[in-house]
Backbone and ligand atoms as CSV (ligand in chain L), in Angstrom:
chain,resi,resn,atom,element,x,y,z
A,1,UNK,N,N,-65.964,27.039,-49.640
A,1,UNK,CA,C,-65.939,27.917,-50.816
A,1,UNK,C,C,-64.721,27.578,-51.670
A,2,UNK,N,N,-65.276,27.662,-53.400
A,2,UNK,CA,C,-63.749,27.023,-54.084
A,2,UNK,C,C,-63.323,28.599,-54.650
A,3,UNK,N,N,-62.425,28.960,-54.580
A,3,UNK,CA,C,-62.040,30.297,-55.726
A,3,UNK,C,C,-61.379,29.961,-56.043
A,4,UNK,N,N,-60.826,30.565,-57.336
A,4,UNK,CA,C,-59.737,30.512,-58.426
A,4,UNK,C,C,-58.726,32.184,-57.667
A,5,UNK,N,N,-57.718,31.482,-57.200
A,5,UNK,CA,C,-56.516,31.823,-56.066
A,5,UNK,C,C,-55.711,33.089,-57.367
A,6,UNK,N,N,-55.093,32.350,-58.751
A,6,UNK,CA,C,-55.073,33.246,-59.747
A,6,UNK,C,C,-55.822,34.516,-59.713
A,7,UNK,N,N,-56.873,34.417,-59.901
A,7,UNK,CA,C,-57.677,35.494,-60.030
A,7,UNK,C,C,-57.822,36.674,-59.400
A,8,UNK,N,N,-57.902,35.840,-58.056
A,8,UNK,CA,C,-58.573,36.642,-56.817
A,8,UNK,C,C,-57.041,36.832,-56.098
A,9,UNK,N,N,-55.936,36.495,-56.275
A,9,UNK,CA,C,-54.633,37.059,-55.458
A,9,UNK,C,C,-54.594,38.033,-55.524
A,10,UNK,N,N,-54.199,38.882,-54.343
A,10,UNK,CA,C,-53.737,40.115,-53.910
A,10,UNK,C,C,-52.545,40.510,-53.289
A,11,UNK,N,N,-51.846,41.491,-53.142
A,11,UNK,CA,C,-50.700,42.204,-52.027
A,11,UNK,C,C,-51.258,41.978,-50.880
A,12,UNK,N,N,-50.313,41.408,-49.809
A,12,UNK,CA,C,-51.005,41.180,-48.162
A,12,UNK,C,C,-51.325,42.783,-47.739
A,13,UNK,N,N,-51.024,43.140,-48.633
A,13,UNK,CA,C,-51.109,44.511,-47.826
A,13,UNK,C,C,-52.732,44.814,-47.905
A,14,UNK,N,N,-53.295,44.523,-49.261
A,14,UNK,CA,C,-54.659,44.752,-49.744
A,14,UNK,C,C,-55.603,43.720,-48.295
A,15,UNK,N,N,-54.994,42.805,-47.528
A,15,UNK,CA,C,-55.498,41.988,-46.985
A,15,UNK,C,C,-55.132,42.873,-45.715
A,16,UNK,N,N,-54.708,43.256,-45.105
A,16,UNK,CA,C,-54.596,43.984,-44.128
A,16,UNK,C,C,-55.398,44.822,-44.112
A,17,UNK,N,N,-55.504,46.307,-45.094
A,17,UNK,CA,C,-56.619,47.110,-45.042
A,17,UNK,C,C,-57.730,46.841,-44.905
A,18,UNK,N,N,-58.312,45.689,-45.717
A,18,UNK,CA,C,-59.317,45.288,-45.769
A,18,UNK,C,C,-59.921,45.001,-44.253
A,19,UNK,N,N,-59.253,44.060,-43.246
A,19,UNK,CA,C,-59.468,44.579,-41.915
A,19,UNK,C,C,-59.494,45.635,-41.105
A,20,UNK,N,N,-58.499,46.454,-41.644
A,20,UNK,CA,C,-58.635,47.932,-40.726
A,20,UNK,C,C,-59.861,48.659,-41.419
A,21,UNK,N,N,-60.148,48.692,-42.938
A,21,UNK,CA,C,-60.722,49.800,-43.136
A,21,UNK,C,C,-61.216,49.131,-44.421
A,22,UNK,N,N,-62.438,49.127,-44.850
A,22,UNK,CA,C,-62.703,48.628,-46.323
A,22,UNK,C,C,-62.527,50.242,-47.614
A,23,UNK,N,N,-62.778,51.249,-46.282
A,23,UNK,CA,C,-62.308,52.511,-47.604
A,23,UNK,C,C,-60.759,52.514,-47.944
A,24,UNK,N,N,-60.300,52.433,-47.199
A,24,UNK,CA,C,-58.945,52.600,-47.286
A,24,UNK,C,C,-58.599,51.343,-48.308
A,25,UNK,N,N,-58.899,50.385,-48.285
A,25,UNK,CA,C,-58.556,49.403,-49.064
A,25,UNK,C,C,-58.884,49.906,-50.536
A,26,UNK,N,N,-60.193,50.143,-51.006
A,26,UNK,CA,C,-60.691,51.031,-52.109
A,26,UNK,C,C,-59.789,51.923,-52.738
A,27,UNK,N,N,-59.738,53.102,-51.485
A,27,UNK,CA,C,-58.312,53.894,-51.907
A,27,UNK,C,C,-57.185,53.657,-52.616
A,28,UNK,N,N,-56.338,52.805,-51.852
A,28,UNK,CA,C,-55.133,52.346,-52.353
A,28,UNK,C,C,-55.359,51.328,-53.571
A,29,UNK,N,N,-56.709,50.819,-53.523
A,29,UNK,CA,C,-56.714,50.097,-54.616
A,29,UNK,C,C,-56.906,51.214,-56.281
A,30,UNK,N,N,-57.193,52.167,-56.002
A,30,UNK,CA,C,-57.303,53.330,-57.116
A,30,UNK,C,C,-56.358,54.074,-57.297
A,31,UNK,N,N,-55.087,53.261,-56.502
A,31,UNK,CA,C,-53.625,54.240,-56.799
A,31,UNK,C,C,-53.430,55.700,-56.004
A,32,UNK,N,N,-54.707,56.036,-54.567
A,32,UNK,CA,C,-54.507,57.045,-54.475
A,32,UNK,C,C,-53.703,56.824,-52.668
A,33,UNK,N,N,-52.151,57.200,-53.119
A,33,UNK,CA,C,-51.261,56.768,-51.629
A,33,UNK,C,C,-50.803,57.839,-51.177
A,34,UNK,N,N,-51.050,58.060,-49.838
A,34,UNK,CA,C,-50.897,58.780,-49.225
A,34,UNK,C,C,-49.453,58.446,-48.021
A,35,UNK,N,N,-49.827,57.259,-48.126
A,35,UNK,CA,C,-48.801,56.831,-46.678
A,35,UNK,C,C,-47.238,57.269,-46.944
A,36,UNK,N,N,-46.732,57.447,-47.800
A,36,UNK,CA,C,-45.525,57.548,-48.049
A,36,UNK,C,C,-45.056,59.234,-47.165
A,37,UNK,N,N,-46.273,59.791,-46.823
A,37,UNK,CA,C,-45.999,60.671,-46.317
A,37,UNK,C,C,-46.513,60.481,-44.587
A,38,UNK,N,N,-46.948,59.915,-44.237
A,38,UNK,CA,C,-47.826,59.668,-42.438
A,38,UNK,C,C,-46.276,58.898,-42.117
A,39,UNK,N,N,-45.943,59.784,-40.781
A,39,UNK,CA,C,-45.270,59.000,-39.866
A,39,UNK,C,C,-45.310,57.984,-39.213
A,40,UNK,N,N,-46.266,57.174,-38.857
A,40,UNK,CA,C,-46.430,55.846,-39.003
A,40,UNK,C,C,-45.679,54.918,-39.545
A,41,UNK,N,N,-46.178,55.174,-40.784
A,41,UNK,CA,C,-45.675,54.118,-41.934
A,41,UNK,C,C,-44.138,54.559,-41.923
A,42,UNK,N,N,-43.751,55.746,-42.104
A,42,UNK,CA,C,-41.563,56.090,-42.445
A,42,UNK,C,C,-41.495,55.077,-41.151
A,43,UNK,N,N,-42.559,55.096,-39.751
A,43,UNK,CA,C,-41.532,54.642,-38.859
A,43,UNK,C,C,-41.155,53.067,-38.636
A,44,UNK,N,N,-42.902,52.671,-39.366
A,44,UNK,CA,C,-42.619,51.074,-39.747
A,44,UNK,C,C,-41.655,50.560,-40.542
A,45,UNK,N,N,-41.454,51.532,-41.855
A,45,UNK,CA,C,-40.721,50.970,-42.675
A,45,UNK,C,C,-39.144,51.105,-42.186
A,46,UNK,N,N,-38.603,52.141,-41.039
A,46,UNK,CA,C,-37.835,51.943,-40.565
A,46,UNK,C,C,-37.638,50.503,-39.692
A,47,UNK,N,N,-38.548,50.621,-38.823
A,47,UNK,CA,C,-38.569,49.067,-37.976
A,47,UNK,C,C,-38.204,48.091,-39.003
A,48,UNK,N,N,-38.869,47.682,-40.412
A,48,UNK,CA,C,-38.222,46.756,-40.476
A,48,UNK,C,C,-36.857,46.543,-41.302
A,49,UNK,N,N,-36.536,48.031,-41.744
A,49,UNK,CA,C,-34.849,47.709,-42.014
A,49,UNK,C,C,-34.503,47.266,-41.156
A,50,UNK,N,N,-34.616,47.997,-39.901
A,50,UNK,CA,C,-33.473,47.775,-38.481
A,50,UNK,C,C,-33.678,46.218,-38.131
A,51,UNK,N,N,-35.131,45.912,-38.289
A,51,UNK,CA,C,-35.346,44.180,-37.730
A,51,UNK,C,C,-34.423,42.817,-38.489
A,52,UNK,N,N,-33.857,42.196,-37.387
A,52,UNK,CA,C,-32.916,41.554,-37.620
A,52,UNK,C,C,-31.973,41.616,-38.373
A,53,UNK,N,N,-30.733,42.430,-37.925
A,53,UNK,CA,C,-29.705,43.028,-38.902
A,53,UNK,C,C,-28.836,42.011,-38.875
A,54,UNK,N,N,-28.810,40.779,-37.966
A,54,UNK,CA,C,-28.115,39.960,-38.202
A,54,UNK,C,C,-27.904,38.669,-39.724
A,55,UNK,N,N,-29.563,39.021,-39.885
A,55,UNK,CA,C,-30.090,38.532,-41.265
A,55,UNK,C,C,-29.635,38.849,-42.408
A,56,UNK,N,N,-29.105,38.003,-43.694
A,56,UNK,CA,C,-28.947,39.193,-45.059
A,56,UNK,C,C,-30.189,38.264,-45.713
A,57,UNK,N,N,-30.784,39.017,-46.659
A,57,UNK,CA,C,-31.362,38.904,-47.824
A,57,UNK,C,C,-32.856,38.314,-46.925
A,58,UNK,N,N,-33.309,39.216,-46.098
A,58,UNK,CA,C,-34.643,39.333,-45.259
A,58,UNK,C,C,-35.733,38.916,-46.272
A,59,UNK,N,N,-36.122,40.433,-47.028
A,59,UNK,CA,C,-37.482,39.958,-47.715
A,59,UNK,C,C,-37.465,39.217,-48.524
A,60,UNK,N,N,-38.314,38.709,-48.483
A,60,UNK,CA,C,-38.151,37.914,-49.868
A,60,UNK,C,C,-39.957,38.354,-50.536
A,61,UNK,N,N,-39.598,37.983,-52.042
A,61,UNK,CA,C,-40.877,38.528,-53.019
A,61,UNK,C,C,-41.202,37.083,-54.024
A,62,UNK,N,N,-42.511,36.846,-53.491
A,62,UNK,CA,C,-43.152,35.504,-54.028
A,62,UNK,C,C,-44.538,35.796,-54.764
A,63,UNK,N,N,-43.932,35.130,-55.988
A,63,UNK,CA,C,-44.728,35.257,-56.979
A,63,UNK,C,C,-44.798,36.654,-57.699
A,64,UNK,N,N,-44.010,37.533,-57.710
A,64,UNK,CA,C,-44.207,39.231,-57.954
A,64,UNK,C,C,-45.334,39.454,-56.645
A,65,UNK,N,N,-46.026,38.907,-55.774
A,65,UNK,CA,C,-46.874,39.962,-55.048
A,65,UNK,C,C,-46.796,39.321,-53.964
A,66,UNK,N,N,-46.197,38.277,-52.903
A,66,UNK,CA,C,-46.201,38.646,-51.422
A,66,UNK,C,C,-44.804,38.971,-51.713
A,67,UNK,N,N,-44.503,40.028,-50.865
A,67,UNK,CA,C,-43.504,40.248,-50.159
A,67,UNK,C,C,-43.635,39.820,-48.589
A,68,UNK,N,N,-42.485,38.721,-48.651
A,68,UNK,CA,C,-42.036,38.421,-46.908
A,68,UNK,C,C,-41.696,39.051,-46.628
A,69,UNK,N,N,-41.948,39.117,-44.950
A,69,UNK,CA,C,-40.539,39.947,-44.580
A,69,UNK,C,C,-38.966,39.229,-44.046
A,70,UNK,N,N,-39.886,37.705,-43.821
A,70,UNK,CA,C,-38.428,36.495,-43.467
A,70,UNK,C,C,-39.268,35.223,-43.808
A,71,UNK,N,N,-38.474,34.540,-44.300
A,71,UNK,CA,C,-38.690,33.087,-43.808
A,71,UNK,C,C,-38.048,32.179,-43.357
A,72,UNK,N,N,-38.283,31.103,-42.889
A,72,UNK,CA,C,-37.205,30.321,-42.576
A,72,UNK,C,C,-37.766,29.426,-42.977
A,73,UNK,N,N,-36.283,27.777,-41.819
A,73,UNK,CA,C,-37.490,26.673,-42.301
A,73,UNK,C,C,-38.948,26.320,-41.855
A,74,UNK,N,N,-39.008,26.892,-40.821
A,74,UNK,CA,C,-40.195,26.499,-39.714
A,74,UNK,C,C,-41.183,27.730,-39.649
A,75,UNK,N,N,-40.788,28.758,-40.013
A,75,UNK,CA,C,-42.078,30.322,-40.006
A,75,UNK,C,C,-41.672,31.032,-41.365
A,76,UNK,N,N,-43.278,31.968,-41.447
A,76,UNK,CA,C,-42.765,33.041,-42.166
A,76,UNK,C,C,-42.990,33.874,-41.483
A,77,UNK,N,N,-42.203,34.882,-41.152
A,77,UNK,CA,C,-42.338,35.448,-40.049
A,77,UNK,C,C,-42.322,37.313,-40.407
A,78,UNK,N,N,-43.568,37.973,-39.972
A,78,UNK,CA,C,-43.685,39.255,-40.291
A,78,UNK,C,C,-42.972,40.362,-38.934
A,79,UNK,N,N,-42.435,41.640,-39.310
A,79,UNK,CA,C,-42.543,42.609,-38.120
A,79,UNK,C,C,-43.735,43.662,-38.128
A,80,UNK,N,N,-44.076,43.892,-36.729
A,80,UNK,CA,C,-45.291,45.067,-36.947
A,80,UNK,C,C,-44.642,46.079,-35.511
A,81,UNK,N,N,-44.938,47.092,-35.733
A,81,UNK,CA,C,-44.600,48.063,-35.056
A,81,UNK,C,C,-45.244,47.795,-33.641
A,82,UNK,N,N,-46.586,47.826,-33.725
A,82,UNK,CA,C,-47.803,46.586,-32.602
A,82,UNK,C,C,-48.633,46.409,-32.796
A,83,UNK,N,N,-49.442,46.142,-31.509
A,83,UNK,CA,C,-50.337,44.990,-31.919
A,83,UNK,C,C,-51.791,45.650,-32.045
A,84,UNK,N,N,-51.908,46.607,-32.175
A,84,UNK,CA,C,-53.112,47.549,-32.151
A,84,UNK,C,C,-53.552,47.093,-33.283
A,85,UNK,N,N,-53.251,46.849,-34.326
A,85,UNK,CA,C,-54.214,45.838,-35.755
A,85,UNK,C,C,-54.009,44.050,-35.363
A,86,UNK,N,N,-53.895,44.075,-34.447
A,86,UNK,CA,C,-53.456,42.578,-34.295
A,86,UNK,C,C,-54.631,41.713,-35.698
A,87,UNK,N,N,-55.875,41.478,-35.239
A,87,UNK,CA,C,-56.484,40.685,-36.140
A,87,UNK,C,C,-55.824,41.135,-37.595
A,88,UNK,N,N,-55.931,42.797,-38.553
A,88,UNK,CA,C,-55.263,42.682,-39.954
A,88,UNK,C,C,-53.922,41.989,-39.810
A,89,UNK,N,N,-53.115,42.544,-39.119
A,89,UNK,CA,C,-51.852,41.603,-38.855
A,89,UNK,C,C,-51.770,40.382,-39.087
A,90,UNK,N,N,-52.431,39.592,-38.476
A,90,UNK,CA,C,-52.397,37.798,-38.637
A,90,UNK,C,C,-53.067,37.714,-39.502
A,91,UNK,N,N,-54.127,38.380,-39.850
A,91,UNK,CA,C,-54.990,37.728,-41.382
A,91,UNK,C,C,-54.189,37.914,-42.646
A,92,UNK,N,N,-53.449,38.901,-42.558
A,92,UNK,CA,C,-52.399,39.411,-43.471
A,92,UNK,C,C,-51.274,37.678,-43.427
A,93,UNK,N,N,-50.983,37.688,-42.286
A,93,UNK,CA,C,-49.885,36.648,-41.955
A,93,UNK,C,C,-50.498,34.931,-42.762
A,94,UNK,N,N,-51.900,34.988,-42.424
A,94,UNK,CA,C,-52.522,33.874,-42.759
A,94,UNK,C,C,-52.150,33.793,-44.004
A,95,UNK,N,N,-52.799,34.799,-44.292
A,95,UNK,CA,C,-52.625,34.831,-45.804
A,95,UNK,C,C,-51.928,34.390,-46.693
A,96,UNK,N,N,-50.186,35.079,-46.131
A,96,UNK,CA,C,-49.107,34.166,-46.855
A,96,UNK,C,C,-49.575,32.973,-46.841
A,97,UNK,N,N,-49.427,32.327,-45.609
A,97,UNK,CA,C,-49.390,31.028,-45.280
A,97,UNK,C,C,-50.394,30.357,-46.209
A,98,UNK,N,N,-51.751,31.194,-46.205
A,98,UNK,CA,C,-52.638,30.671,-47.481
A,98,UNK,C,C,-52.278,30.149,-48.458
A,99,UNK,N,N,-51.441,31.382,-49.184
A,99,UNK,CA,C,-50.493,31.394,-50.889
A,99,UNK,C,C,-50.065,30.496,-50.486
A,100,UNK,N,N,-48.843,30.412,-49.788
A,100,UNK,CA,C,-47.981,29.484,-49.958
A,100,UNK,C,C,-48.404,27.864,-50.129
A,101,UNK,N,N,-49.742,27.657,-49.224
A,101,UNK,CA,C,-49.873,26.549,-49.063
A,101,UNK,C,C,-50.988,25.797,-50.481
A,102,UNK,N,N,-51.447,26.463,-51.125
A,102,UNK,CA,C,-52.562,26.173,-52.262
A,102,UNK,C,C,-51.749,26.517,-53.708
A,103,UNK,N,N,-50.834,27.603,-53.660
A,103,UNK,CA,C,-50.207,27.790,-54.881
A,103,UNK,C,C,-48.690,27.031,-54.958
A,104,UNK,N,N,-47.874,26.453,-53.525
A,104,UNK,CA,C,-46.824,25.873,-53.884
A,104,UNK,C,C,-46.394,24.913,-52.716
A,105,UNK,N,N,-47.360,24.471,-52.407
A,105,UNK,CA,C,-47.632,23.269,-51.671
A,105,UNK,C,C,-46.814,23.546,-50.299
A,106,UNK,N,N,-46.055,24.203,-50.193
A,106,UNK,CA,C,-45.402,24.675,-48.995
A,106,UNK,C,C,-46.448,25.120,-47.840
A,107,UNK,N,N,-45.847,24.447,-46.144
A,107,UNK,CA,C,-46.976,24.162,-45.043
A,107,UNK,C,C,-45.411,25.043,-44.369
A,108,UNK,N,N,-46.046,26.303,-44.105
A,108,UNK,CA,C,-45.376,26.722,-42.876
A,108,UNK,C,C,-46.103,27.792,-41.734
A,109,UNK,N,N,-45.841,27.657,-40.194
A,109,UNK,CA,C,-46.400,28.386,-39.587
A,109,UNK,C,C,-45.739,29.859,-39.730
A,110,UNK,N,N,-46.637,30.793,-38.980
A,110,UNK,CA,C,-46.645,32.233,-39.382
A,110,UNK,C,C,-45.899,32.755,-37.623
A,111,UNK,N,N,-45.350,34.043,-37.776
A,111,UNK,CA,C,-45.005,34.255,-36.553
A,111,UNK,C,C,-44.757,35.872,-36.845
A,112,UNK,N,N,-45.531,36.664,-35.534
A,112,UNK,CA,C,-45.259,38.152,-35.717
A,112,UNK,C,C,-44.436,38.602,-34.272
A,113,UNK,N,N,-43.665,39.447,-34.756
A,113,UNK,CA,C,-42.586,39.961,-33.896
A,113,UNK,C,C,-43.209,41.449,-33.804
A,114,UNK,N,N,-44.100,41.321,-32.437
A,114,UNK,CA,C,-44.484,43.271,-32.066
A,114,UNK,C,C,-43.348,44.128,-31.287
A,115,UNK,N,N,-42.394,44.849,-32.208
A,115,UNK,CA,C,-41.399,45.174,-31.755
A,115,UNK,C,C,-41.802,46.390,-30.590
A,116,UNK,N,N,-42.756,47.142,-30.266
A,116,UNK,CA,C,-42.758,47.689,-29.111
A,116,UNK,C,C,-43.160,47.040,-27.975
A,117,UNK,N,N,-44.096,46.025,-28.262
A,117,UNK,CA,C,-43.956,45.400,-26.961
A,117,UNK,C,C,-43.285,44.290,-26.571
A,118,UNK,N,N,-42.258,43.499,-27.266
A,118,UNK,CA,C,-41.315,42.625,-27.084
A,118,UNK,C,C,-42.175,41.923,-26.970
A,119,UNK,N,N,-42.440,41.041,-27.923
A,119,UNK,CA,C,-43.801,40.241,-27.553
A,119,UNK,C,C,-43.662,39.192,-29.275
A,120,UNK,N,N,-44.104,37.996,-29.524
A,120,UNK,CA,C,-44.297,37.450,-30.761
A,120,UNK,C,C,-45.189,36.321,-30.503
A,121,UNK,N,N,-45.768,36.161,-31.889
A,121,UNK,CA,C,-47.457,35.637,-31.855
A,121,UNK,C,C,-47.440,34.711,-32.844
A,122,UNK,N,N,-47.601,33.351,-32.199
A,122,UNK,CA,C,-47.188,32.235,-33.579
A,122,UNK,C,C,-48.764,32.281,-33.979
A,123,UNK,N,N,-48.920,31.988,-35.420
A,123,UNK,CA,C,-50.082,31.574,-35.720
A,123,UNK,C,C,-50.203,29.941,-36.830
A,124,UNK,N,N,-51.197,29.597,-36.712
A,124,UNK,CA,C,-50.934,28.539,-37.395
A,124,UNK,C,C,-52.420,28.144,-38.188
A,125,UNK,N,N,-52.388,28.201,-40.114
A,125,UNK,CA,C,-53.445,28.301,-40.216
A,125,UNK,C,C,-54.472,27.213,-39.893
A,126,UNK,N,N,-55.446,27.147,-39.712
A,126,UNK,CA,C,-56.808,26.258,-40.090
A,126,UNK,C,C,-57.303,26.017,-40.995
A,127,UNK,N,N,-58.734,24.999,-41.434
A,127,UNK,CA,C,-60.013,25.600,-42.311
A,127,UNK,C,C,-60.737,26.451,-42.178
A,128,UNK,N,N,-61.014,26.887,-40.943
A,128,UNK,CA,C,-61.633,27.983,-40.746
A,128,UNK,C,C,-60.830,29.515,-41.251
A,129,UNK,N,N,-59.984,29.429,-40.871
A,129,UNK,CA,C,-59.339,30.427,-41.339
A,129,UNK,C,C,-59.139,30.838,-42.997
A,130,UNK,N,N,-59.071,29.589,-43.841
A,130,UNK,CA,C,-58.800,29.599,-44.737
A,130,UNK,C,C,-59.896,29.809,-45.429
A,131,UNK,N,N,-60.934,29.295,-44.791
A,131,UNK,CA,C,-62.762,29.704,-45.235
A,131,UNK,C,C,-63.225,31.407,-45.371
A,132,UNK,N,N,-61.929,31.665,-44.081
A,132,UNK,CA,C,-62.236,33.308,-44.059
A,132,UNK,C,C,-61.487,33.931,-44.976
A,133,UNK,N,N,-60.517,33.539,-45.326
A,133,UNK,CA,C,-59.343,33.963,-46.346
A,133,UNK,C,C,-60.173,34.049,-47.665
A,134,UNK,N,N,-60.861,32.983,-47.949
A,134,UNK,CA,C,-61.213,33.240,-49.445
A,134,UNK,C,C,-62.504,33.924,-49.126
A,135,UNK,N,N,-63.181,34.269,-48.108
A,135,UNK,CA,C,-64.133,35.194,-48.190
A,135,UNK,C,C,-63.863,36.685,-48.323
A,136,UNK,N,N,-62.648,36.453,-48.072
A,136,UNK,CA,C,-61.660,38.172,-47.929
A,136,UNK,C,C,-61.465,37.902,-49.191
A,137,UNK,N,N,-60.748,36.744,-49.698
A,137,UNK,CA,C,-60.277,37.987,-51.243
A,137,UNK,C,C,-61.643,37.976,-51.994
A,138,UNK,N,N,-62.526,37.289,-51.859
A,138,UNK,CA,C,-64.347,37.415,-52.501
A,138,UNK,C,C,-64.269,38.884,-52.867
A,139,UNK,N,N,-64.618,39.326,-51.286
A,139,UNK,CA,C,-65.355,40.617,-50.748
A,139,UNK,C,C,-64.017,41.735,-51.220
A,140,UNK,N,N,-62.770,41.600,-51.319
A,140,UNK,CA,C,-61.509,42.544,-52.062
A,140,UNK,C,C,-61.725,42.860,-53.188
A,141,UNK,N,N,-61.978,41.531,-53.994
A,141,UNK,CA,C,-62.087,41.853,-55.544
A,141,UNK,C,C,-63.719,42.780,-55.863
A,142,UNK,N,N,-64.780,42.205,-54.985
A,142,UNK,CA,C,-65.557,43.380,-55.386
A,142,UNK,C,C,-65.122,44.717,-55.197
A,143,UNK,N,N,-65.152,45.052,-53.675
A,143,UNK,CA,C,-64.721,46.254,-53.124
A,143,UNK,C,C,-63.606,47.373,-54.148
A,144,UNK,N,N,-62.762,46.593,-54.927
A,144,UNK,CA,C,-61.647,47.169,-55.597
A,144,UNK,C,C,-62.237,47.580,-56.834
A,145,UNK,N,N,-63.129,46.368,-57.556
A,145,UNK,CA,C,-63.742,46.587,-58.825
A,145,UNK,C,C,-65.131,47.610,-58.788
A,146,UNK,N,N,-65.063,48.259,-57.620
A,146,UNK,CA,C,-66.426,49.140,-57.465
A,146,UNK,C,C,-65.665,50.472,-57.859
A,147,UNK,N,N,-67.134,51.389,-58.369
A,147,UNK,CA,C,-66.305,52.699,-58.861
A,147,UNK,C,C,-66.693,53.606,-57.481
A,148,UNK,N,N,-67.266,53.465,-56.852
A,148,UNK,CA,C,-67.406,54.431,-55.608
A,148,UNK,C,C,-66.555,53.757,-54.046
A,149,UNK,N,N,-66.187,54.357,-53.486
A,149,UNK,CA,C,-65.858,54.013,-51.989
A,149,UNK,C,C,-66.944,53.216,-51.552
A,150,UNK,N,N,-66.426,52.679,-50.400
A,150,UNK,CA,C,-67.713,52.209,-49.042
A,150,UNK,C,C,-67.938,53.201,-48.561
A,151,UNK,N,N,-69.048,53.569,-47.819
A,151,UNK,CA,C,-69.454,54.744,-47.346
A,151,UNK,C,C,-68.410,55.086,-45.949
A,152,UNK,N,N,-68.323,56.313,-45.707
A,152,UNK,CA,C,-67.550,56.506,-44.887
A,152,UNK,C,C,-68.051,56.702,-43.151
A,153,UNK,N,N,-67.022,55.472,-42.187
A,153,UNK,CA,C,-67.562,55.234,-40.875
A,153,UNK,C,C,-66.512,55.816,-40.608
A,154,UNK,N,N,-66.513,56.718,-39.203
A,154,UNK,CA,C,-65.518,57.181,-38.569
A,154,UNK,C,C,-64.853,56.152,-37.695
A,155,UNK,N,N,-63.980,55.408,-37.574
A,155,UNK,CA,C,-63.383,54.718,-36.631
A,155,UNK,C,C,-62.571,54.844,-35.636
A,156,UNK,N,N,-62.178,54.697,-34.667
A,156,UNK,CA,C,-61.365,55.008,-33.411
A,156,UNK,C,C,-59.842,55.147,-34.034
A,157,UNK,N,N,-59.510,54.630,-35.277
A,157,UNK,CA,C,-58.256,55.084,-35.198
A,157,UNK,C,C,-58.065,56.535,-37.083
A,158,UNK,N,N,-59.250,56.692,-37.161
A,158,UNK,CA,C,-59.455,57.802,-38.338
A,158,UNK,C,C,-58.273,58.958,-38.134
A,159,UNK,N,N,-57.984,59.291,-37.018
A,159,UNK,CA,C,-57.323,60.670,-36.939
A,159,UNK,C,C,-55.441,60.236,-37.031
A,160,UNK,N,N,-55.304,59.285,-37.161
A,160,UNK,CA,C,-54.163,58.557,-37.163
A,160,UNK,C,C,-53.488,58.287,-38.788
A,161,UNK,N,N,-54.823,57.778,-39.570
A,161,UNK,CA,C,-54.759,57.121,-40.344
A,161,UNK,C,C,-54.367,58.304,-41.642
A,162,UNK,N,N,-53.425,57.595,-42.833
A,162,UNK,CA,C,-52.861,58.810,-43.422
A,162,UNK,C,C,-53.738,59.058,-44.816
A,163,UNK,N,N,-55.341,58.882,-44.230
A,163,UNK,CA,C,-56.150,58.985,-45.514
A,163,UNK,C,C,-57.189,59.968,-44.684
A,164,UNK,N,N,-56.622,60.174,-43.384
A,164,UNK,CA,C,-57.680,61.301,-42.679
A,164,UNK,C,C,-57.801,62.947,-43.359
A,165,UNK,N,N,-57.405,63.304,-44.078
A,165,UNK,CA,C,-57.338,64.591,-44.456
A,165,UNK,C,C,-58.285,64.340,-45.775
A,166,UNK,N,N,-58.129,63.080,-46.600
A,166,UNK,CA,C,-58.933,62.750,-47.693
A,166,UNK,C,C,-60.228,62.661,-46.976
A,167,UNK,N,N,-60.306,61.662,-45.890
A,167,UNK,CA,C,-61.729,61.588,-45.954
A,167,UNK,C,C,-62.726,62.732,-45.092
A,168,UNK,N,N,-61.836,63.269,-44.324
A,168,UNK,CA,C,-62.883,64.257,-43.415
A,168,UNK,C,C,-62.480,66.042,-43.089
A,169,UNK,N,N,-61.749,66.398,-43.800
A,169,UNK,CA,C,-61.201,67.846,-44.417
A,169,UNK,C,C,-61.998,68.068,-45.573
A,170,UNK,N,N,-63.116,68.813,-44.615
A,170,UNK,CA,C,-63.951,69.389,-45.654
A,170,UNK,C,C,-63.109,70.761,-46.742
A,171,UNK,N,N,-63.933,70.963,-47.814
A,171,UNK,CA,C,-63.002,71.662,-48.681
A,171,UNK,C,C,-63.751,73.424,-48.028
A,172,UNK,N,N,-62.933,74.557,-48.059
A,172,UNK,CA,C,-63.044,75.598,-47.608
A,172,UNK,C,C,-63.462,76.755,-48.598
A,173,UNK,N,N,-64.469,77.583,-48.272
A,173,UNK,CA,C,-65.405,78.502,-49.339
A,173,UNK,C,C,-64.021,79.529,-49.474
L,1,SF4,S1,S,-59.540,58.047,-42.314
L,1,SF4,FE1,FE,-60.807,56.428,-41.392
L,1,SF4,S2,S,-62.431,56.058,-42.906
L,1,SF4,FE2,FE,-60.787,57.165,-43.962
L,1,SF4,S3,S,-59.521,55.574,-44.856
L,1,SF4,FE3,FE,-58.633,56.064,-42.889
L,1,SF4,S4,S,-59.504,54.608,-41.444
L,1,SF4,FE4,FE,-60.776,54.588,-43.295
C-alpha cells in the first residue's frame, strides 16, 4: 500500500487508541478529553517525569506531532506504566520508527521500558509491520473524519478507561 505519510500523519497517541479502542480514538479525535482527569493517566504522566532523571532534555517533539519520549543513537525509546496494552504500545513505538524512517530517512530501533514490571521490549520494524502501519493511519483518517462514533463494544478494560462514564452512564429521569 502507497499513502501520502503528509496527509495521513497522526499523534502516536491517535495510534495507540486506535488499538485499544476505535471509540475512544473518535473521541479524542473530536476534542472530547477526559483523561486529564483518570488516575491512570496523572500516574503515567508522573512515571515519565520521574523516568530517567539522569537524562536532561528527554522528550523530544518531531515534526510538531511525535513527541519522543528519548532517543538516542541506537533506540527511540518509550516508557509505559505496563504491558497490559502491549500490542498499542509497540504499534505506537513502530510508528515513530515509521515517521522517522519514510519522512527523514533515519533507521532506528524502538525500545519500551515497562516500569512496573522491570522488564524492556526491543522492537524492530519490518514490512509487515509497516504494511500494518499504513493500514492504521488508512482506517484513523476515516474513523476521525466520521461524524458518528463506532458503535459501542464493552471491553475488558471499559471500567478503567477514562471515557467510561461517557460511554455507559446512562442519563437519570
Ligand atoms: S469506555 Fe470502553 S468503549 Fe468507551 S471509549 Fe473507553 S474503552 Fe472504548
Amino acid at each position: 500500500m502507497s499513502i501520502d505519510l503528509d496527509i495521513l500523519k497522526v499523534q502516536g497517541v491517535k495510534i495507540n487508541y486506535y488499538y485499544v479502542c476505535k471509540r475512544k480514538l473518535w473521541m479524542f479525535s473530536k476534542g472530547i478529553t477526559m483523561e486529564s482527569n483518570n488516575d491512570r493517566v496523572m500516574s503515567g504522566k508522573i512515571v515519565h517525569e520521574r523516568s530517567y532523571p539522569r537524562v536532561k532534555n528527554k522528550e523530544s517533539l518531531v515534526d510538531d506531532i511525535l513527541k519522543l519520549d528519548m532517543i538516542t543513537s541506537e533506540y527511540v525509546r518509550e516508557v509505559k506504566i505496563s504491558s497490559k496494552m502491549k500490542k498499542a504500545d509497540e504499534m505506537q513505538l513502530y510508528y515513530y520508527l515509521y515517521y522517522l524512517k519514510k519522512k527523514m530517512n533515519i533507521d532506528k530501533k524502538g525500545l519500551i521500558n515497562y516500569v512496573t514490571e522491570k522488564k524492556q521490549e526491543e522492537v524492530v520494524l519490518t514490512s509487515d509491520v509497516e504494511g500494518e502501519i499504513e493500514e492504521a493511519l488508512v482506517n484513523i483518517n476515516s474513523i476521525c473524519e466520521s461524524k458518528y462514533p463506532p458503535t459501542l463494544q464493552k471491553l475488558p478494560y471499559c471500567t478503567k478507561c477514562a471515557y467510561y462514564e461517557f460511554c455507559f452512564v446512562k442519563e437519570e429521569n
